[in-house]
OpenMM code with the backbone's topology and positions (N, CA, C; nanometers):
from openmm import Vec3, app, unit

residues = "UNK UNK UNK UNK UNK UNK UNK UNK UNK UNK UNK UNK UNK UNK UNK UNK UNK UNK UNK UNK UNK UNK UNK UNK UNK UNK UNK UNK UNK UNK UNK UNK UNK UNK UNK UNK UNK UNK UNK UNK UNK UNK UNK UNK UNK UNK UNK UNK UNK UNK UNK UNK UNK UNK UNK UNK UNK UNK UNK UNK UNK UNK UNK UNK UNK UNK UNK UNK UNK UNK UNK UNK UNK UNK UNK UNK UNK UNK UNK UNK UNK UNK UNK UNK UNK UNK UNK UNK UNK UNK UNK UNK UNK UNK UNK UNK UNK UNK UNK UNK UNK UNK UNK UNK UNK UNK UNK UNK UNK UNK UNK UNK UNK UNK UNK UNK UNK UNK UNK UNK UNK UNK UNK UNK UNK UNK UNK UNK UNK UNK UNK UNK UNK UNK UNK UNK UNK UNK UNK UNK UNK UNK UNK UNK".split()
positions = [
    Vec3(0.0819, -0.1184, 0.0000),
    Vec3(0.0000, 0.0000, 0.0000),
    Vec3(0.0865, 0.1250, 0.0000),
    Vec3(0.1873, 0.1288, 0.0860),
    Vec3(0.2807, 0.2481, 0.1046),
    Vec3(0.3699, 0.2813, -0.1016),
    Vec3(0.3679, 0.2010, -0.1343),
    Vec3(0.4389, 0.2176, -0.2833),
    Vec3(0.3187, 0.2770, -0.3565),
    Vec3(0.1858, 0.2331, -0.3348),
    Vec3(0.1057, 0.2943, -0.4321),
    Vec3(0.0453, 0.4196, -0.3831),
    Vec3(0.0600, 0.4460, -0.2892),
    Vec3(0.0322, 0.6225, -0.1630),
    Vec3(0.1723, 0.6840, -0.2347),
    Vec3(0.2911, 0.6414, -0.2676),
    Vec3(0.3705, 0.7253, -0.3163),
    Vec3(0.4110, 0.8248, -0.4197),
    Vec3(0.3937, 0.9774, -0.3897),
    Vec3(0.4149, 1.0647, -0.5123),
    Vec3(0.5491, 1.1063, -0.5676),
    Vec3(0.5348, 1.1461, -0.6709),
    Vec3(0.6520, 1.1823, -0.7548),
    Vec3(0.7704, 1.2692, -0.6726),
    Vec3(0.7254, 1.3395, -0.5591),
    Vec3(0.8064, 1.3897, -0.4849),
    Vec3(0.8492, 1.3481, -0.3322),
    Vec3(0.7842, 1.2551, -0.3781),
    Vec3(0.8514, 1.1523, -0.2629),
    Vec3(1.0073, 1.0959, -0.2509),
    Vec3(1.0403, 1.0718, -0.3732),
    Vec3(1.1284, 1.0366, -0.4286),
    Vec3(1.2358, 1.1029, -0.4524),
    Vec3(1.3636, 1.0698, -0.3786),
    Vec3(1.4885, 1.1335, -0.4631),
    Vec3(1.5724, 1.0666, -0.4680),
    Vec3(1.5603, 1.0836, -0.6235),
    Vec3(1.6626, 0.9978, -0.7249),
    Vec3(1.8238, 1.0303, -0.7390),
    Vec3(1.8566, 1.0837, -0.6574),
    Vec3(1.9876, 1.1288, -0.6443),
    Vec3(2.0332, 1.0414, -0.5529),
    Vec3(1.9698, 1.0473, -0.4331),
    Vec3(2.0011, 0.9491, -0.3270),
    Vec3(1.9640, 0.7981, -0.3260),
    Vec3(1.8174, 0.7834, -0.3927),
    Vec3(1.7238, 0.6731, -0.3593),
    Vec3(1.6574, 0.6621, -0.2589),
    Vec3(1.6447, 0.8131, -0.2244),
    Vec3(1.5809, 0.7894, -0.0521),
    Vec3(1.4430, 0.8068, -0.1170),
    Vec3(1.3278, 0.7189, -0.0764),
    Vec3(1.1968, 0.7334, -0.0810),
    Vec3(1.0817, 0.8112, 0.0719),
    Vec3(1.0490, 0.8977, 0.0856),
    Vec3(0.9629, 0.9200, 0.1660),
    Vec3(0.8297, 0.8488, 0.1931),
    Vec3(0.8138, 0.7534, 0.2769),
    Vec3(0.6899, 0.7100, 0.2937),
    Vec3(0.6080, 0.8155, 0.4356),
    Vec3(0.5203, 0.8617, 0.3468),
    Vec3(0.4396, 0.9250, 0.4260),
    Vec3(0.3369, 0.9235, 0.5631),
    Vec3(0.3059, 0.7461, 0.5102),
    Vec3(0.2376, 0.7165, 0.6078),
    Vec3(0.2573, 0.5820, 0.6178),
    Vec3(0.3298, 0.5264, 0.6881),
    Vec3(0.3677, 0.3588, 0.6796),
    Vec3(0.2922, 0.3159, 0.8178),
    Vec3(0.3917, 0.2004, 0.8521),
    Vec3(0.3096, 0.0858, 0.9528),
    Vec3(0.3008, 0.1918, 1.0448),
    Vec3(0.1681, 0.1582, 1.1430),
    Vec3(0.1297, 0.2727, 1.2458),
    Vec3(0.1286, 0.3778, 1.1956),
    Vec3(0.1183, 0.4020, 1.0341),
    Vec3(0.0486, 0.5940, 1.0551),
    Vec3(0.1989, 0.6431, 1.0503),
    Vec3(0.3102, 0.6241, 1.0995),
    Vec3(0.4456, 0.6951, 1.0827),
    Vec3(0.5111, 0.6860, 0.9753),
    Vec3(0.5707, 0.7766, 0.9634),
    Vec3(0.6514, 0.8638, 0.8402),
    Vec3(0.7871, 0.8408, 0.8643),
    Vec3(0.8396, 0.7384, 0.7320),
    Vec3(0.9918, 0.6823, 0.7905),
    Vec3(1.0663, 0.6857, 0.6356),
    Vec3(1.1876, 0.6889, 0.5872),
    Vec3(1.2402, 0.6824, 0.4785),
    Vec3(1.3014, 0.5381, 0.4862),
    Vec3(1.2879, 0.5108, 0.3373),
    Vec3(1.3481, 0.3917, 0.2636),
    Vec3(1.4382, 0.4396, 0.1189),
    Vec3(1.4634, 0.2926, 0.1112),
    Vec3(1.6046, 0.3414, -0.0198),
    Vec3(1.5791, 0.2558, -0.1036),
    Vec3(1.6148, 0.3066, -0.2536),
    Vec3(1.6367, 0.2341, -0.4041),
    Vec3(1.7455, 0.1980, -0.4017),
    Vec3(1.8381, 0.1119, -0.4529),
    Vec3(1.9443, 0.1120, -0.4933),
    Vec3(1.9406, 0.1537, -0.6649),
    Vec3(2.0850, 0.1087, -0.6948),
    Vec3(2.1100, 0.2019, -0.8443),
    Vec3(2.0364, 0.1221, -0.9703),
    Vec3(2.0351, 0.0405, -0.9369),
    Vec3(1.9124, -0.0588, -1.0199),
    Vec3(1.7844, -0.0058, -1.0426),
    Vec3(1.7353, 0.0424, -0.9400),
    Vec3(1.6197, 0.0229, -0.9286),
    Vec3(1.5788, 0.1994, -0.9644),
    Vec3(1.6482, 0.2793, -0.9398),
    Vec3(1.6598, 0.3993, -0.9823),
    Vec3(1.6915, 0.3886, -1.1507),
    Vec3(1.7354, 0.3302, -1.1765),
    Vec3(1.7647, 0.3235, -1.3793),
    Vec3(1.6529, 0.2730, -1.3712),
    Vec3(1.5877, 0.2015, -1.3404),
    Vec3(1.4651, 0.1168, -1.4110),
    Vec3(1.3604, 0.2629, -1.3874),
    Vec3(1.3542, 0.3008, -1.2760),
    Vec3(1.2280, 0.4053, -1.2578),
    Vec3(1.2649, 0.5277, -1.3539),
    Vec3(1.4269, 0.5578, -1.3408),
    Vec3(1.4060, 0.6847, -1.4305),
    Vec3(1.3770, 0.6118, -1.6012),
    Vec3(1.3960, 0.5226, -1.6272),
    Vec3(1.3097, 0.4523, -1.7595),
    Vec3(1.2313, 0.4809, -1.7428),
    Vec3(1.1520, 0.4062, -1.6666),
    Vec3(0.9595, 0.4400, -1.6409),
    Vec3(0.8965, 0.5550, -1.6376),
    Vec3(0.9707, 0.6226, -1.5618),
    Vec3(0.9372, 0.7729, -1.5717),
    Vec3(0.9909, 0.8645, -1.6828),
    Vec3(1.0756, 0.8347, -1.7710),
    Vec3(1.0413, 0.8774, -1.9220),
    Vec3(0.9512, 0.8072, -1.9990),
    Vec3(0.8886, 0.7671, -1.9888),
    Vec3(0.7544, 0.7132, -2.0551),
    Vec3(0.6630, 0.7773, -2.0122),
    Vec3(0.6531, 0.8624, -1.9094),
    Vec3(0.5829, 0.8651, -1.8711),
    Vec3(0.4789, 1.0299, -1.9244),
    Vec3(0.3560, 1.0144, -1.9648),
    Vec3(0.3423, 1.1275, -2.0719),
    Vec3(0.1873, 1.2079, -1.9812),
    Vec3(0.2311, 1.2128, -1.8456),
    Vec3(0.1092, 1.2953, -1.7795),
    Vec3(0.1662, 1.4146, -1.6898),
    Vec3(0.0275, 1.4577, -1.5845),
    Vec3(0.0580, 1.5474, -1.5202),
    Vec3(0.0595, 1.5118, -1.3368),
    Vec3(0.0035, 1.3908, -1.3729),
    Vec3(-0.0416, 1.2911, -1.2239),
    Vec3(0.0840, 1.3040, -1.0925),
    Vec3(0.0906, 1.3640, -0.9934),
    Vec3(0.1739, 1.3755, -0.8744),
    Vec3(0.1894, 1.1830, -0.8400),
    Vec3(0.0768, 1.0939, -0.8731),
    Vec3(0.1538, 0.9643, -0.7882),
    Vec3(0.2491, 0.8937, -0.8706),
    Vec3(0.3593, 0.8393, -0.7803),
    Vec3(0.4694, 0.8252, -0.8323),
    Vec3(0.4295, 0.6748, -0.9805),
    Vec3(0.3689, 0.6033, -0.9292),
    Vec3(0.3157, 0.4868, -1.0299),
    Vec3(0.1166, 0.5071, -1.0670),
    Vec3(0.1234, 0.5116, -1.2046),
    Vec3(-0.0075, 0.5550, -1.2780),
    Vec3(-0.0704, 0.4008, -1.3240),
    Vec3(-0.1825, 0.4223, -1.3984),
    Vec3(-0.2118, 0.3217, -1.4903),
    Vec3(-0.2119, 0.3765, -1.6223),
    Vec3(-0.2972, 0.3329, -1.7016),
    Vec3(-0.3124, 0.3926, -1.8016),
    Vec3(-0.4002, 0.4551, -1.8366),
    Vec3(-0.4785, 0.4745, -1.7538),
    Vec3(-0.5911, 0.6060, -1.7555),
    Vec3(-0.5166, 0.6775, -1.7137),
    Vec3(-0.3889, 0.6985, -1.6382),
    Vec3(-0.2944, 0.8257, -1.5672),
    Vec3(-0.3852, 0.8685, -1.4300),
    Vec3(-0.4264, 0.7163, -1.3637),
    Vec3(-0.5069, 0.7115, -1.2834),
    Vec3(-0.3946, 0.6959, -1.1069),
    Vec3(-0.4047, 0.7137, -1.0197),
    Vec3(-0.3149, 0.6129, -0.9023),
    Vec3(-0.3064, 0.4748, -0.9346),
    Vec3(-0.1836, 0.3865, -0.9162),
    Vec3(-0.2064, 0.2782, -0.9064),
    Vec3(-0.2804, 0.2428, -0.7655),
    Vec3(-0.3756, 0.1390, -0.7796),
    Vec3(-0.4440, 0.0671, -0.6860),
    Vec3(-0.3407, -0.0341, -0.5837),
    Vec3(-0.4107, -0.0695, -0.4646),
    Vec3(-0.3272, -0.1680, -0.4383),
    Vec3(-0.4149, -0.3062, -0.5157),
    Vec3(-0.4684, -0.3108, -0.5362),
    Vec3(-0.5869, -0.4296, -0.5766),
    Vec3(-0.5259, -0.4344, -0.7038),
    Vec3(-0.5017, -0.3055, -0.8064),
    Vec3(-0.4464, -0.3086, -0.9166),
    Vec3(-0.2888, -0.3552, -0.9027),
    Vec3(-0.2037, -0.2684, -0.8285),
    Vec3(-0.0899, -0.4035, -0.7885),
    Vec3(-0.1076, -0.5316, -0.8040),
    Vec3(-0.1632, -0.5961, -0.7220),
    Vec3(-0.2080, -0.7343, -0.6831),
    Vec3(-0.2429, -0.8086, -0.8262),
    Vec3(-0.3036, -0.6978, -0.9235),
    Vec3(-0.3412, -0.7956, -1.0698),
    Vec3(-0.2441, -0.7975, -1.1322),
    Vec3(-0.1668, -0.7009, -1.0962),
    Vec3(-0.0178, -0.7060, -1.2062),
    Vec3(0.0818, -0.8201, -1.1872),
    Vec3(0.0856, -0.7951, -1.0013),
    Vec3(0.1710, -0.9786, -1.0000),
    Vec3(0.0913, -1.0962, -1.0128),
    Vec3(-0.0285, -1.1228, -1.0410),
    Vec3(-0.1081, -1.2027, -1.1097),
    Vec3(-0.0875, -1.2271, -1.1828),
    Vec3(-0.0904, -1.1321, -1.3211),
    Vec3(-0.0453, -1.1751, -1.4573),
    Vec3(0.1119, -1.2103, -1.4930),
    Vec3(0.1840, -1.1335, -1.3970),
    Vec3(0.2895, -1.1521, -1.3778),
    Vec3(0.3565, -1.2988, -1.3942),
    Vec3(0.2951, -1.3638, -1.2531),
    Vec3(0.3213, -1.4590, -1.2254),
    Vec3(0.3184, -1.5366, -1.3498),
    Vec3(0.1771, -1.5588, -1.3905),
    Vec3(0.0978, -1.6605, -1.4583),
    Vec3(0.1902, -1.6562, -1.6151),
    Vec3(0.2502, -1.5376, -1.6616),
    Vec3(0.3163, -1.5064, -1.7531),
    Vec3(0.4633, -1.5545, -1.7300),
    Vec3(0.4985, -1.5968, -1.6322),
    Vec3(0.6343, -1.6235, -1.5832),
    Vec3(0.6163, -1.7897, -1.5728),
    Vec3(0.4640, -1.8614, -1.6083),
    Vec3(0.4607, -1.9739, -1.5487),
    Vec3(0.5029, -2.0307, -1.3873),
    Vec3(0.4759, -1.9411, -1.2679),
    Vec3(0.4976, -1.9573, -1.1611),
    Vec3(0.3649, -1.9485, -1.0782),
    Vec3(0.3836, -2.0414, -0.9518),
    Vec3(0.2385, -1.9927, -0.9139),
    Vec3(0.2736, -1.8368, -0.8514),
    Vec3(0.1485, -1.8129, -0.8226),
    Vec3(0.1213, -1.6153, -0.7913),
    Vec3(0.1966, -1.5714, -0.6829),
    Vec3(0.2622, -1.4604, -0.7042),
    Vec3(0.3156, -1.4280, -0.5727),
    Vec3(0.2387, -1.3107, -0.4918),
    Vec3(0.2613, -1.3083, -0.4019),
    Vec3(0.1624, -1.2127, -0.3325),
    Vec3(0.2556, -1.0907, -0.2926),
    Vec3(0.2381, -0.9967, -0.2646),
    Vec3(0.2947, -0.8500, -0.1920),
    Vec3(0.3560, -0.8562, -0.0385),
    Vec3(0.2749, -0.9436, -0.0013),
    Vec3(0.3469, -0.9991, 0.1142),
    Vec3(0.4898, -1.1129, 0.1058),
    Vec3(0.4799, -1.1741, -0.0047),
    Vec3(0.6319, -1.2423, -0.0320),
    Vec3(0.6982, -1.1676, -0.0832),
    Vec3(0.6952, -1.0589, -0.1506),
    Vec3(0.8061, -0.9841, -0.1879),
    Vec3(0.8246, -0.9378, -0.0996),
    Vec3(0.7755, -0.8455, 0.0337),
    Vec3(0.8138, -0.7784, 0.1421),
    Vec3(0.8904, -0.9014, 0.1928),
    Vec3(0.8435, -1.0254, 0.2382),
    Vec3(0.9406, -1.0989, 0.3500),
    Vec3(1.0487, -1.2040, 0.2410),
    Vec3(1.0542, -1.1400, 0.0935),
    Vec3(1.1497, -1.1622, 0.0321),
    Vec3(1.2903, -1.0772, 0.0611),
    Vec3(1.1997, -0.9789, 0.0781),
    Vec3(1.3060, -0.9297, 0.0749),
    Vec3(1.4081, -0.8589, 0.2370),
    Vec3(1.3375, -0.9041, 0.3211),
    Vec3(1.3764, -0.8878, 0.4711),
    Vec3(1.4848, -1.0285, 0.4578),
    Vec3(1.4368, -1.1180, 0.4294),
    Vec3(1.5672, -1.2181, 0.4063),
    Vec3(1.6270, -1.2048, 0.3163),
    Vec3(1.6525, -1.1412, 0.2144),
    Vec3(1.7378, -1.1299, 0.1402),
    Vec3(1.8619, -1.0000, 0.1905),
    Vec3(1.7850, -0.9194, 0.2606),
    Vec3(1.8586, -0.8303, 0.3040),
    Vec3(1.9770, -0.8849, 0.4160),
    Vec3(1.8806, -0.9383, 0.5492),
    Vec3(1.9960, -1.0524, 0.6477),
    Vec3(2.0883, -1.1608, 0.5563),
    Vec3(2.0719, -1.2116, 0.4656),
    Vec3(2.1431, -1.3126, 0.3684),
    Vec3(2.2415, -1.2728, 0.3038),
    Vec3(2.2273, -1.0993, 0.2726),
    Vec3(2.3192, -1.0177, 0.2099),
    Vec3(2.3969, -0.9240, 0.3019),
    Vec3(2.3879, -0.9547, 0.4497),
    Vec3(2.4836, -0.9327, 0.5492),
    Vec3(2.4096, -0.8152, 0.6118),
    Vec3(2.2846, -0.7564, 0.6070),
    Vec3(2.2390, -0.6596, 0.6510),
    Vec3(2.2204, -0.6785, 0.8246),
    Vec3(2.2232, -0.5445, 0.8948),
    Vec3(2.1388, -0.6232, 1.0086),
    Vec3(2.0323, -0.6281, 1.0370),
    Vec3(1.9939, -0.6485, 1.1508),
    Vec3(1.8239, -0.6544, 1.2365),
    Vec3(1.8000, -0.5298, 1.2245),
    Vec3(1.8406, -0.4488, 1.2956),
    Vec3(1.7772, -0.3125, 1.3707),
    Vec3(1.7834, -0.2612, 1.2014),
    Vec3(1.8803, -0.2127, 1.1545),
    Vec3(1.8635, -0.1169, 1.0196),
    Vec3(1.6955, -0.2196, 0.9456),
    Vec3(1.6854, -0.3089, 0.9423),
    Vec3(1.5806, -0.3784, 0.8495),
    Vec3(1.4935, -0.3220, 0.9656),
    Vec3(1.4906, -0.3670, 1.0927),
    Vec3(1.3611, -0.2905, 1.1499),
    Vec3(1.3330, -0.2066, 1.1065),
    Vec3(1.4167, -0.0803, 1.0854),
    Vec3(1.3577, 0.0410, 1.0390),
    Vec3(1.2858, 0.0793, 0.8844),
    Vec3(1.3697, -0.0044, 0.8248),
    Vec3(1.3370, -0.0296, 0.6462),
    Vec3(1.1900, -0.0474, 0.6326),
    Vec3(1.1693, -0.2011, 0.7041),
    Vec3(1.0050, -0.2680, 0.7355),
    Vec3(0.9120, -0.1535, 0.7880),
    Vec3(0.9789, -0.0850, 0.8858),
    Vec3(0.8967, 0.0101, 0.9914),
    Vec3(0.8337, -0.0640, 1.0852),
    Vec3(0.8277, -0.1592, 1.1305),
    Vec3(0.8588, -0.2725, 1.2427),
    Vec3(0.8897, -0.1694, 1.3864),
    Vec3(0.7332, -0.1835, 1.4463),
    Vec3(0.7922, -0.1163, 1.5859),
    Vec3(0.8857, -0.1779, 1.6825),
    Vec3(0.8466, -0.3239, 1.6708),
    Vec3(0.9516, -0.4218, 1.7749),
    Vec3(0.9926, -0.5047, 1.6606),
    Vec3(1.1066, -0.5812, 1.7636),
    Vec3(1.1605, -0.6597, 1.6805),
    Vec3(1.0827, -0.8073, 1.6775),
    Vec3(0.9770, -0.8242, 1.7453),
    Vec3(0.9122, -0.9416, 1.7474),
    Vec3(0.8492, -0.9120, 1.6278),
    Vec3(0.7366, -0.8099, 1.6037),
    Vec3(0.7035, -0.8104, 1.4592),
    Vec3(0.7360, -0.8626, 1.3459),
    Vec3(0.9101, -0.8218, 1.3378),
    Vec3(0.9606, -0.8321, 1.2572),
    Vec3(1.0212, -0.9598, 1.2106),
    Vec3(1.0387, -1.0601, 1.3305),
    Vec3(1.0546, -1.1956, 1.3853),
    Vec3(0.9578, -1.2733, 1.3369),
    Vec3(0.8636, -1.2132, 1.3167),
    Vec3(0.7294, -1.3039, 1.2123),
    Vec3(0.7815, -1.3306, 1.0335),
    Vec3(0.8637, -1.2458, 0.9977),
    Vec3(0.8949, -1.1961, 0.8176),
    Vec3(1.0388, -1.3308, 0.8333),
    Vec3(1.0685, -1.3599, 0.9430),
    Vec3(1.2315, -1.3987, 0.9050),
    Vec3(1.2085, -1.5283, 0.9526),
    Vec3(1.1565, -1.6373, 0.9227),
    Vec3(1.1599, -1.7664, 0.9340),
    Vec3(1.2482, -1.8379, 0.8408),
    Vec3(1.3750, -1.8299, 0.9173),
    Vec3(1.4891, -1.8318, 0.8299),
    Vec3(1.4944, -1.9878, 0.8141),
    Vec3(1.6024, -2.0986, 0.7419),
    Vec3(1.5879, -2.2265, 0.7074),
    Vec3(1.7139, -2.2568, 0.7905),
    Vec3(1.6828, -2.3761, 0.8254),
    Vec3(1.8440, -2.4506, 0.8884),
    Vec3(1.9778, -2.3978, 0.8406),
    Vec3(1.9571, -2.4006, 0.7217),
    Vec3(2.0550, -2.3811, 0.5925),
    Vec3(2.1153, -2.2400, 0.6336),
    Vec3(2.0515, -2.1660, 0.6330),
    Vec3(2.0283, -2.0166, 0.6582),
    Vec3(2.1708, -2.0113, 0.7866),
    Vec3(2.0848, -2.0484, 0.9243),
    Vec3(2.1262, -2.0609, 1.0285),
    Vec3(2.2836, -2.1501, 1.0153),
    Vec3(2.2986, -2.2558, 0.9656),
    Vec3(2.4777, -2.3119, 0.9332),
    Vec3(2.4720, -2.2452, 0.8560),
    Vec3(2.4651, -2.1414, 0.7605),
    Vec3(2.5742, -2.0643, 0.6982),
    Vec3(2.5762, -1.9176, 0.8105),
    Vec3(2.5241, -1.8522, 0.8545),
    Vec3(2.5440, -1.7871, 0.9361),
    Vec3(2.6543, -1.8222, 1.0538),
    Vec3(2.6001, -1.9091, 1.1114),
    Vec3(2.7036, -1.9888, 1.2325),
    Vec3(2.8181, -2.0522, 1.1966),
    Vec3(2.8828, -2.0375, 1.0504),
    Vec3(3.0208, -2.1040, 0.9856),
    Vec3(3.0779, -1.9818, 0.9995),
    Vec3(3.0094, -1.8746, 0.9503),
    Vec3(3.0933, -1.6920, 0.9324),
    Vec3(3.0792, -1.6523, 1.0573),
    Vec3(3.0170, -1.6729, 1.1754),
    Vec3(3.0081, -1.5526, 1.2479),
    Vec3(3.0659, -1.6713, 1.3965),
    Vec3(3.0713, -1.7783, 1.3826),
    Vec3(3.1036, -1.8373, 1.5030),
    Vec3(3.2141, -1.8287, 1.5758),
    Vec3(3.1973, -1.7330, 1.6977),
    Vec3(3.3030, -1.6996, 1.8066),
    Vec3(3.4424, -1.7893, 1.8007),
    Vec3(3.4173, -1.9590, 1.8203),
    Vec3(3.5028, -2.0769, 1.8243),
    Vec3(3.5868, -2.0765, 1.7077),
    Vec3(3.5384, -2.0869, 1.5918),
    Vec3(3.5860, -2.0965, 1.4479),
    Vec3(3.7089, -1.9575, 1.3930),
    Vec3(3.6696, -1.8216, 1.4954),
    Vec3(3.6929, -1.7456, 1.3949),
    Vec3(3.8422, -1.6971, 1.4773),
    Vec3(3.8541, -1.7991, 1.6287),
    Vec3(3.9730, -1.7240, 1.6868),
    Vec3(4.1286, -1.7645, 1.6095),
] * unit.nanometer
topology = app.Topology()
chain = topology.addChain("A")
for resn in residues:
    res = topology.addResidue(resn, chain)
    for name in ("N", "CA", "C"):
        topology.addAtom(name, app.Element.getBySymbol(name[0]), res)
């Protein structure tokens, strides 16, 4: 919901800092693009041929929906031959991908907007696998 509440000046593409205006609990917290993801939007946003303040349109140059989200990774999916992914697996895709890619807890708390860290303890049901590769790199015994 917070990506499709987002306007064109939310955004700065210099940094990748995104302003979310109103995230989990109603609070106002910043998040980041990386450089990827900033080339792909400033693509998108030269296509883009309106006057609309939200940062993602349809093609009426309408807000995107979240419901309208939701049909896009629908077709998405189904076009990818995968079953559907939902908005909620890309979010707790990407909370583990972030810990997997060496990030920590507390900075992802804030990313998520996660008031506690138990919240956030719900997104990270990490795999055995997960846990021995963590405990090979970070184990006290191993690393003296």
């Amino acid at each position: 919901m917070e990506l499709c509440n987002s306007n064109l000046d939310d955004v700065d593409m210099g940094t990748g800092a995104i302003t979310i205006r109103q995230g989990k609990g109603r609070k106002p917290r910043t998040v980041f693009i990386g450089n990827k993801t900033r080339r792909a939007m400033r693509a998108y946003l030269r296509t883009r041929r309106d006057n609309a303040s939200a940062l993602f349109v349809t093609v009426y140059q309408e807000r995107l929906t979240y419901n309208g989200l939701r049909e896009i990774l629908r077709r998405r999916s189904r076009d990818a031959g995968i079953s559907e992914q939902t908005l909620h697996q890309f979010r707790r895709a990407f909370a583990i991908g972030y810990l997997r890619n060496g990030g920590d807890i507390f900075t992802l708390q804030q990313l998520m907007g996660h008031t506690t860290l138990e919240v956030l303890r719900r997104y990270l049901k990490l795999t055995d696998q997960d846990a021995q590769i963590a405990h090979a790199k970070y184990s006290p015994v191993d690393r003296l």
